[in-house]
Each structure stands twice: as structure tokens, then as C-alpha cells.
N, CA, C and O atoms as a printed pandas DataFrame, in Angstrom:
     atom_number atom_name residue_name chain_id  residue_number  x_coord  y_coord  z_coord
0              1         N          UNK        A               1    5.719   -8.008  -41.488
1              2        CA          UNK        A               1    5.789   -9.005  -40.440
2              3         C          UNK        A               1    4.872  -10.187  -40.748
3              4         O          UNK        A               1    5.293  -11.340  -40.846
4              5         N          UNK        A               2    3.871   -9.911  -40.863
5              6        CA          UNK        A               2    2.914  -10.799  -41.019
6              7         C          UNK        A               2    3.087  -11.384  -42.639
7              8         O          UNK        A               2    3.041  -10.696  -43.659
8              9         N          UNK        A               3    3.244  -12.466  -42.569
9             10        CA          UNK        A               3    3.396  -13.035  -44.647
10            11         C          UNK        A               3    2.354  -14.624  -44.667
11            12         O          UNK        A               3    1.643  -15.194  -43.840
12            13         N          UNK        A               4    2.703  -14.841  -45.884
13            14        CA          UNK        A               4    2.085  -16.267  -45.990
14            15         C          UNK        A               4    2.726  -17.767  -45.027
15            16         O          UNK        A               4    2.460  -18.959  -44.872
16            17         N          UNK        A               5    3.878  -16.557  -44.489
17            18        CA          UNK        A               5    4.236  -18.158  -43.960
18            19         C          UNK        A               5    3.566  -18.524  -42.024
19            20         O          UNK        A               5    3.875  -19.413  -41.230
20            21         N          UNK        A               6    2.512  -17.264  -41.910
21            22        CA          UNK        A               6    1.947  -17.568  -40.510
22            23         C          UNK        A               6    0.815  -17.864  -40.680
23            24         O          UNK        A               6    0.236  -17.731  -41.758
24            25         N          UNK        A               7    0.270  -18.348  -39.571
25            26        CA          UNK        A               7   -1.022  -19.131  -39.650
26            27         C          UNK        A               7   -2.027  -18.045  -38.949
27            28         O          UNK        A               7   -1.324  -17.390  -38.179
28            29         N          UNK        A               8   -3.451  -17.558  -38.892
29            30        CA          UNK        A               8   -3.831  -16.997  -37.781
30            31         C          UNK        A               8   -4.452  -18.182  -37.355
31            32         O          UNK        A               8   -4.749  -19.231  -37.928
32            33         N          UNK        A               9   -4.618  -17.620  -35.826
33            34        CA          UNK        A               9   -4.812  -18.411  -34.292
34            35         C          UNK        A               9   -6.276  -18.397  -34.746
35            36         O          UNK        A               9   -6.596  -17.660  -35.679
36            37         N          UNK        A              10   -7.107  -19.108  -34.187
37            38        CA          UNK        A              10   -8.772  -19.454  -34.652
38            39         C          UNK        A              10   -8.995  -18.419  -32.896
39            40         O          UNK        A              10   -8.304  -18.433  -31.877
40            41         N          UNK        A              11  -10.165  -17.706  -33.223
41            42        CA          UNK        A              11  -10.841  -16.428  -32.388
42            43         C          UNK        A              11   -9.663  -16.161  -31.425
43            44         O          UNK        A              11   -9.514  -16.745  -30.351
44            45         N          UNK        A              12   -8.638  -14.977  -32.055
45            46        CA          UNK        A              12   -7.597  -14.335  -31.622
46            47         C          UNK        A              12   -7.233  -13.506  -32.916
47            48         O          UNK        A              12   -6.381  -14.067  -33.604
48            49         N          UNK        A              13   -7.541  -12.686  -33.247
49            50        CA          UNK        A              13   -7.867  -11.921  -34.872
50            51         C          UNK        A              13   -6.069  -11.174  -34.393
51            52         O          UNK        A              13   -5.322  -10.956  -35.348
52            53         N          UNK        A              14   -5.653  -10.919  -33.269
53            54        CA          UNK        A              14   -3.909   -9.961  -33.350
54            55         C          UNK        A              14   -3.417  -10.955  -33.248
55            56         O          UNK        A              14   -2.211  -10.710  -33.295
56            57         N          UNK        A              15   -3.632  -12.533  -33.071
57            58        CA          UNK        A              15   -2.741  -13.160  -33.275
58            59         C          UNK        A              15   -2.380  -14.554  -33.957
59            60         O          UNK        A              15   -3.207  -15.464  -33.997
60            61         N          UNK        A              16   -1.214  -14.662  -34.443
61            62        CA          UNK        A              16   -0.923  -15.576  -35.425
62            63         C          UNK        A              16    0.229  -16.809  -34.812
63            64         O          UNK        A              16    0.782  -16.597  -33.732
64            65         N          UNK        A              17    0.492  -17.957  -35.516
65            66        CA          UNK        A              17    1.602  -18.698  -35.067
66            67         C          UNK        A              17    2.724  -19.566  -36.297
67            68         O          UNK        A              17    2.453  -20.480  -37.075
68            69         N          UNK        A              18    3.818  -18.948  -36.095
69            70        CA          UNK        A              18    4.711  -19.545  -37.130
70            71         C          UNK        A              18    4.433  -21.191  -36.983
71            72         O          UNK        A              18    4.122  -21.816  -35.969
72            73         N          UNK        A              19    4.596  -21.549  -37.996
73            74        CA          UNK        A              19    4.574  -23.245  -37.963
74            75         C          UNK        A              19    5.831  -23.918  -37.828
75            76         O          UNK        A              19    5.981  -25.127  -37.656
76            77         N          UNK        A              20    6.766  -23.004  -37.923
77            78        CA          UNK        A              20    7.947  -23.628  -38.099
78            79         C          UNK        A              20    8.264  -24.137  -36.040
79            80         O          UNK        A              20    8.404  -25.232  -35.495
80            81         N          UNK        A              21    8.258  -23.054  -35.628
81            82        CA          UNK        A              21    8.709  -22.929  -34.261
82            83         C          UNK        A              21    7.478  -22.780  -33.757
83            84         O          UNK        A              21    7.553  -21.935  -32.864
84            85         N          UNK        A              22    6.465  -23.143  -33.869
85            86        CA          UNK        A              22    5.210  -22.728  -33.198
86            87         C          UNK        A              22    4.804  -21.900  -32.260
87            88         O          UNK        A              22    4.030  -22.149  -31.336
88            89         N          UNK        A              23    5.629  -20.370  -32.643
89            90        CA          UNK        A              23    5.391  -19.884  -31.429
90            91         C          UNK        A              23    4.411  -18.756  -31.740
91            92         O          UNK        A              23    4.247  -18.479  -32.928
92            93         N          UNK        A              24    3.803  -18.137  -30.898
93            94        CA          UNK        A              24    2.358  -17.246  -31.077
94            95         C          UNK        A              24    3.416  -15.759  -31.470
95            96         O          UNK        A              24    4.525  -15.431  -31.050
96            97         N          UNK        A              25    2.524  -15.151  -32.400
97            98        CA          UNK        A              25    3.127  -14.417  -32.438
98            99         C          UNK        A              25    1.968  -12.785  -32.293
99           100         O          UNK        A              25    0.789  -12.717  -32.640
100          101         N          UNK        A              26    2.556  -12.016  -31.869
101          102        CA          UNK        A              26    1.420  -10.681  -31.228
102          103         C          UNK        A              26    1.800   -9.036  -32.149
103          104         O          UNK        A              26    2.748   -8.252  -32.183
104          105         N          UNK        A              27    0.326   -9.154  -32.848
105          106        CA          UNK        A              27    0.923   -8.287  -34.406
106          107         C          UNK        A              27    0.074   -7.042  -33.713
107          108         O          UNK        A              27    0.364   -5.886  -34.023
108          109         N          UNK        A              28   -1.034   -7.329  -32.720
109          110        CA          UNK        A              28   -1.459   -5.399  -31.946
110          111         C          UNK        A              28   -0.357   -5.191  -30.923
111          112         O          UNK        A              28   -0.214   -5.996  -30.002
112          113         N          UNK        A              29    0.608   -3.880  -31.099
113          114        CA          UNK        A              29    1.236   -3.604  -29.826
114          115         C          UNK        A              29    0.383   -3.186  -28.678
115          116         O          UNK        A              29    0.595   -3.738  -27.598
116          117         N          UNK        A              30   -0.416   -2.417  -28.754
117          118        CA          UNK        A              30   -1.044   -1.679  -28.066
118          119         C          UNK        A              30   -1.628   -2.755  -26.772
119          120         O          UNK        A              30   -1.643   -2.547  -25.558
120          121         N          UNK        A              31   -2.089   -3.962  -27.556
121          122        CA          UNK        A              31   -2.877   -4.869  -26.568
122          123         C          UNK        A              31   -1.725   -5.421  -26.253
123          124         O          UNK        A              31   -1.952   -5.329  -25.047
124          125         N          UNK        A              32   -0.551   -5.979  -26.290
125          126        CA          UNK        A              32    0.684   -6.330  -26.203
126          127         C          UNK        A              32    1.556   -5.544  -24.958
127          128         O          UNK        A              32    2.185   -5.942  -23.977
128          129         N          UNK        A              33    1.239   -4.187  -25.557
129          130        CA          UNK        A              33    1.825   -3.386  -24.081
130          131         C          UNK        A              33    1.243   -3.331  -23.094
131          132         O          UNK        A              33    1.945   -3.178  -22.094
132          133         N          UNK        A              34   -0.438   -3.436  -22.865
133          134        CA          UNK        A              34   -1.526   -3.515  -21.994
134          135         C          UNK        A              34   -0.834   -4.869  -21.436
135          136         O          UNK        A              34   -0.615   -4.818  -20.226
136          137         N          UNK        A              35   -0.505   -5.890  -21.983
137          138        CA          UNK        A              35   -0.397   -7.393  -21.170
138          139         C          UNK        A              35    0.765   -7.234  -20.481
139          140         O          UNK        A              35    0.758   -7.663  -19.327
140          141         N          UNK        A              36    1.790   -6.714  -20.901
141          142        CA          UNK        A              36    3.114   -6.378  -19.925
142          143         C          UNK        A              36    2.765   -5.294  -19.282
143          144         O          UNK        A              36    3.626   -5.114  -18.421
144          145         N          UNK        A              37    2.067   -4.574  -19.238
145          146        CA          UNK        A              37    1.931   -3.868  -18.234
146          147         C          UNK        A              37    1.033   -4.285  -17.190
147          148         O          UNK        A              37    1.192   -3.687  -16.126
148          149         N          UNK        A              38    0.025   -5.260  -17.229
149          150        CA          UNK        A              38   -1.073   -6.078  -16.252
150          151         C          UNK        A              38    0.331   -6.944  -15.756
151          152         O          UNK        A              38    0.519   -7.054  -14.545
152          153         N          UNK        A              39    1.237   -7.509  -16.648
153          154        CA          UNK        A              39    1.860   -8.476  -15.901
154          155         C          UNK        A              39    2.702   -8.087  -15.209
155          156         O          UNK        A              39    2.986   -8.843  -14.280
156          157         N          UNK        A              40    3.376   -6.956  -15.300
157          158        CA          UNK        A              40    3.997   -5.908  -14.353
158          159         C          UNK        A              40    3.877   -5.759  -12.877
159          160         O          UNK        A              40    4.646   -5.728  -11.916
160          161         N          UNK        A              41    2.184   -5.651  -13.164
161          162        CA          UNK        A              41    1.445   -4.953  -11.948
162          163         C          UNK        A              41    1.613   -5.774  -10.809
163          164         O          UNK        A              41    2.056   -5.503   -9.693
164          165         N          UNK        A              42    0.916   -7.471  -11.583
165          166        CA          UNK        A              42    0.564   -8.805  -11.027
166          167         C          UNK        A              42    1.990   -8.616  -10.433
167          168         O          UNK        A              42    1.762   -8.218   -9.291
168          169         N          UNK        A              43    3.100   -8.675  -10.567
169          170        CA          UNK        A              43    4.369   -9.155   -9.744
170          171         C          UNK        A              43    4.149   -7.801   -9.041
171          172         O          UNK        A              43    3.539   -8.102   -8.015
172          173         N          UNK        A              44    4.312   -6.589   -9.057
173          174        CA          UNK        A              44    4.703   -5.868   -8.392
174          175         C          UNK        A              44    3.709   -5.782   -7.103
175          176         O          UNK        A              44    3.905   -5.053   -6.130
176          177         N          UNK        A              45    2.691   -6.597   -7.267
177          178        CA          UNK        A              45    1.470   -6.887   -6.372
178          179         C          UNK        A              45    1.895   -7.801   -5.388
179          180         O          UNK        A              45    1.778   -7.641   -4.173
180          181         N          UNK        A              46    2.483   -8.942   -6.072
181          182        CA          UNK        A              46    2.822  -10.723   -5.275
182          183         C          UNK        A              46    4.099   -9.787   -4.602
183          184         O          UNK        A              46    3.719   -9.349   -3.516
184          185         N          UNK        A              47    5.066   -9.487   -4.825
185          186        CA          UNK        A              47    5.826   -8.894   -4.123
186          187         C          UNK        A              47    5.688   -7.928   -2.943
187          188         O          UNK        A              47    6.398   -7.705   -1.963
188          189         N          UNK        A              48    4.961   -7.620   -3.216
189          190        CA          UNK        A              48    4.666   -6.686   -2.065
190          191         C          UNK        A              48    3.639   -7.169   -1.039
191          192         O          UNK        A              48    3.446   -6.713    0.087
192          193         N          UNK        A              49    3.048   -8.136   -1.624
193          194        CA          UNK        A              49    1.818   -9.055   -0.615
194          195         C          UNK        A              49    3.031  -10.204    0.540
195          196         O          UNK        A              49    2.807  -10.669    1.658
196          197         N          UNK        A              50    4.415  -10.339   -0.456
197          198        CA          UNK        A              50    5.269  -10.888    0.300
198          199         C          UNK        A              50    5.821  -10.311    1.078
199          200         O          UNK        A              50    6.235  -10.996    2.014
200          201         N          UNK        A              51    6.093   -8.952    1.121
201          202        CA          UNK        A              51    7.052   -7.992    1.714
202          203         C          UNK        A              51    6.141   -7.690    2.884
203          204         O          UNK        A              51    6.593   -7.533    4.019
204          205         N          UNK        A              52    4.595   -7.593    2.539
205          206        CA          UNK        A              52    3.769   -7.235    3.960
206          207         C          UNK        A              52    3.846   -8.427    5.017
207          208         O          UNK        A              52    3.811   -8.273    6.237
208          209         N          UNK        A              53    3.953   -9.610    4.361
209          210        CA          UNK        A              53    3.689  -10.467    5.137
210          211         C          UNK        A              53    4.933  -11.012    5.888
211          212         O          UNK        A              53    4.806  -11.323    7.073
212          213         N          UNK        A              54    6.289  -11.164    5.179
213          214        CA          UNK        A              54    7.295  -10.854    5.973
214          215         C          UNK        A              54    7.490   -9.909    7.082
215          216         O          UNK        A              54    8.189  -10.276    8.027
216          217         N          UNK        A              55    6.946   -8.708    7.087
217          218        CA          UNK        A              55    7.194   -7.909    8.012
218          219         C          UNK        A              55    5.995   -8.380    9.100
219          220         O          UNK        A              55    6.339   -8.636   10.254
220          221         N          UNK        A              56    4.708   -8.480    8.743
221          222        CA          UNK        A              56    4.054   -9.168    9.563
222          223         C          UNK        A              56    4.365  -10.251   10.527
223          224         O          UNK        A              56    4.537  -10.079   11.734
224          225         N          UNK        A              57    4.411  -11.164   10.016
225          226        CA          UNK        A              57    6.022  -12.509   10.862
226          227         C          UNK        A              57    6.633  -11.830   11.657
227          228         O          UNK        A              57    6.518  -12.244   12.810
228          229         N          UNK        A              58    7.396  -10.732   11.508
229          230        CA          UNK        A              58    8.675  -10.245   12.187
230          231         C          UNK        A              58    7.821   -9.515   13.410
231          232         O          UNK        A              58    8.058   -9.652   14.610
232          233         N          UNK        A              59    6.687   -8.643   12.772
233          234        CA          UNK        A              59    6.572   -7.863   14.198
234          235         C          UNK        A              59    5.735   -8.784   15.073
235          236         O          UNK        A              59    5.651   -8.566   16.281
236          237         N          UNK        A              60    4.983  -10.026   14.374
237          238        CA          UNK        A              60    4.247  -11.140   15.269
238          239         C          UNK        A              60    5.870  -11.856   16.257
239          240         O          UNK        A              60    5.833  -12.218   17.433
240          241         N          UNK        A              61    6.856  -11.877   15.549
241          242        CA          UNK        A              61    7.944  -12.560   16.865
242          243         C          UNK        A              61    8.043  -11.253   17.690
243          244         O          UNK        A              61    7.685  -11.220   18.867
244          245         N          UNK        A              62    8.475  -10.320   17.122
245          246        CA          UNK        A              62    8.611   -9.421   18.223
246          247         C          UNK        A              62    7.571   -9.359   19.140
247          248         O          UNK        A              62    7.867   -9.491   20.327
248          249         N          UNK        A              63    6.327   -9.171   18.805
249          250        CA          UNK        A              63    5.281   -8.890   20.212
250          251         C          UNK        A              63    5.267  -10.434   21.094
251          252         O          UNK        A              63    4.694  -10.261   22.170
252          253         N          UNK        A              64    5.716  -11.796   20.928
253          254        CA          UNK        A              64    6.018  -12.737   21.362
254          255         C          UNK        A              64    7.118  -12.731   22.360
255          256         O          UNK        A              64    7.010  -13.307   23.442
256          257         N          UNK        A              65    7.869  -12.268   22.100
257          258        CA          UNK        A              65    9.552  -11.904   22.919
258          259         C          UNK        A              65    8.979  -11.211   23.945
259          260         O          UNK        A              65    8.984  -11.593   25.115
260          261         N          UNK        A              66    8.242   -9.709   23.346
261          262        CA          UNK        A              66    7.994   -9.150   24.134
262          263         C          UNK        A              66    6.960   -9.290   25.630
263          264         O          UNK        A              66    6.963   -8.758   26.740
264          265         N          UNK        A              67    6.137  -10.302   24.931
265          266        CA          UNK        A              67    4.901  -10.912   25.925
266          267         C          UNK        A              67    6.184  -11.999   26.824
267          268         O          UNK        A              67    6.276  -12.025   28.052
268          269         N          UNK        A              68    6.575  -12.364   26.401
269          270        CA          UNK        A              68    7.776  -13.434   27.156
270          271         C          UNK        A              68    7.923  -12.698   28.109
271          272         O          UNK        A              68    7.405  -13.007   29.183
272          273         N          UNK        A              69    8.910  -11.148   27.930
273          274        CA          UNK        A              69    9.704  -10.317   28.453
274          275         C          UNK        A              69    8.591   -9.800   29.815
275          276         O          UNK        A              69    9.264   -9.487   30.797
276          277         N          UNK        A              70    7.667   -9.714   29.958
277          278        CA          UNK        A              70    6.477   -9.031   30.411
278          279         C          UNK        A              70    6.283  -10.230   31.685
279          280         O          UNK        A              70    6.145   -9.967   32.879
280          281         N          UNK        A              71    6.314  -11.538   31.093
281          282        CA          UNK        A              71    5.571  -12.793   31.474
282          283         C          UNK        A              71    7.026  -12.654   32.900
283          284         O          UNK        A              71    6.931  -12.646   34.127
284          285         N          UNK        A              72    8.146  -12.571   32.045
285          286        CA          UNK        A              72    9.618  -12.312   33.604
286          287         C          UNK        A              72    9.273  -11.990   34.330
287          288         O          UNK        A              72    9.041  -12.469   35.440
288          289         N          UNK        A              73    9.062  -10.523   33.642
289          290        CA          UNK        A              73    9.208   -9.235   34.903
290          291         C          UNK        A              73    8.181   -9.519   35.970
291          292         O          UNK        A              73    8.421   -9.397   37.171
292          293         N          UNK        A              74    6.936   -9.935   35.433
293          294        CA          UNK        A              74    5.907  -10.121   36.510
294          295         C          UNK        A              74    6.021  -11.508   37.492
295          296         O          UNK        A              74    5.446  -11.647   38.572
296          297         N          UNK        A              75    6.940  -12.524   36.814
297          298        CA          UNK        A              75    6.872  -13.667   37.480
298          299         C          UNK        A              75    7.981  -12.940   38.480
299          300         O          UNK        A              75    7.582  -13.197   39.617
300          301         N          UNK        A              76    9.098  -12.211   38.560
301          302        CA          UNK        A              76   10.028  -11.533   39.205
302          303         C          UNK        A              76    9.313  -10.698   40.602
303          304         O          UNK        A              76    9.463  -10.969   41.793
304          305         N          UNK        A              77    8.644   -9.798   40.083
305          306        CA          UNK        A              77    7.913   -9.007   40.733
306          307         C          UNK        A              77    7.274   -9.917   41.748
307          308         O          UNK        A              77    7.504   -9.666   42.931
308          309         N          UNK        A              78    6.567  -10.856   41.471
309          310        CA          UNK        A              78    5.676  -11.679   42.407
310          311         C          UNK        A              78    6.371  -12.248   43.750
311          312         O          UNK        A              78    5.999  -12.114   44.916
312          313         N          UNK        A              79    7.784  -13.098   43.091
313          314        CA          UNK        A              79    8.910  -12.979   44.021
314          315         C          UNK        A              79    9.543  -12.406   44.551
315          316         O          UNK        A              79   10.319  -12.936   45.347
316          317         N          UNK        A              80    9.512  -10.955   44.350
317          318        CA          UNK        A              80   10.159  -10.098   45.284
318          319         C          UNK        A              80    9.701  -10.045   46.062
319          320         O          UNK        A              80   10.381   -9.951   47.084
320          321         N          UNK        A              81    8.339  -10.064   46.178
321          322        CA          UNK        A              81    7.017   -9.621   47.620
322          323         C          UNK        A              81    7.551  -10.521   49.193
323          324         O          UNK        A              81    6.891  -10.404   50.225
């Protein structure tokens, strides 16, 4: 994989960059699988920080409706007297 035609990256010793296409290229798997797996995490984190907070929203309208619903009955009640 690695030949004369890559460059290494200056203080990044696993990694190198073709010159042609300049793109980095990652010769330790091990630290390679560690980064997809941190970057994994990171989404499976933001997603779920979204999913709490969506549901949060939802049950904040619901207890709103419900304080509405409450705010009736008692304005009702008062008028019945």
C-alpha cells in the first residue's frame, strides 16, 4: 500500500497523502476503526439527544392542552354556582 508515490503527513506517523488526488490516506487500521467507531457513537448520541428532545416538545404541548383543559373545567364549575 504504502510506495514511493505517497508523501507522509508531517506529525501524523499512520498517515500519508497521495499527491495525485490529495487525499489522506490511513495505513493503522486499528486507530482507523477506533475513529469510526467514536464517530458512530457521536451520531448515535446527536440522535438520540434529538429524539429526547422531540419527545420533550410533545409532552411540554401536551401538559399545555392539558392546563387549558383544567383552566375550562374550573372556569365552568365557577359558573355553575
Amino acid at each position: 500500500m504504502i510506495n514511493n508515490q505517497v508523501l507522509k503527513v508531517r506529525d501524523h506517523p499512520t498517515l500519508y497523502r497521495d499527491p495525485n488526488s490529495k487525499a489522506i490516506l490511513v495505513v493503522d487500521q486499528p486507530s482507523r476503526q477506533n475513529y469510526i467507531n467514536q464517530r458512530t457513537l457521536a451520531q448515535k448520541t446527536v440522535s438520540s439527544s434529538e429524539s429526547l428532545r422531540n419527545e420533550m416538545l410533545g409532552m411540554k404541548q401536551e401538559l399545555s392542552e392539558l392546563k387549558e383543559m383544567l383552566h375550562i373545567l374550573i372556569s365552568q364549575s365557577k359558573t355553575d354556582k
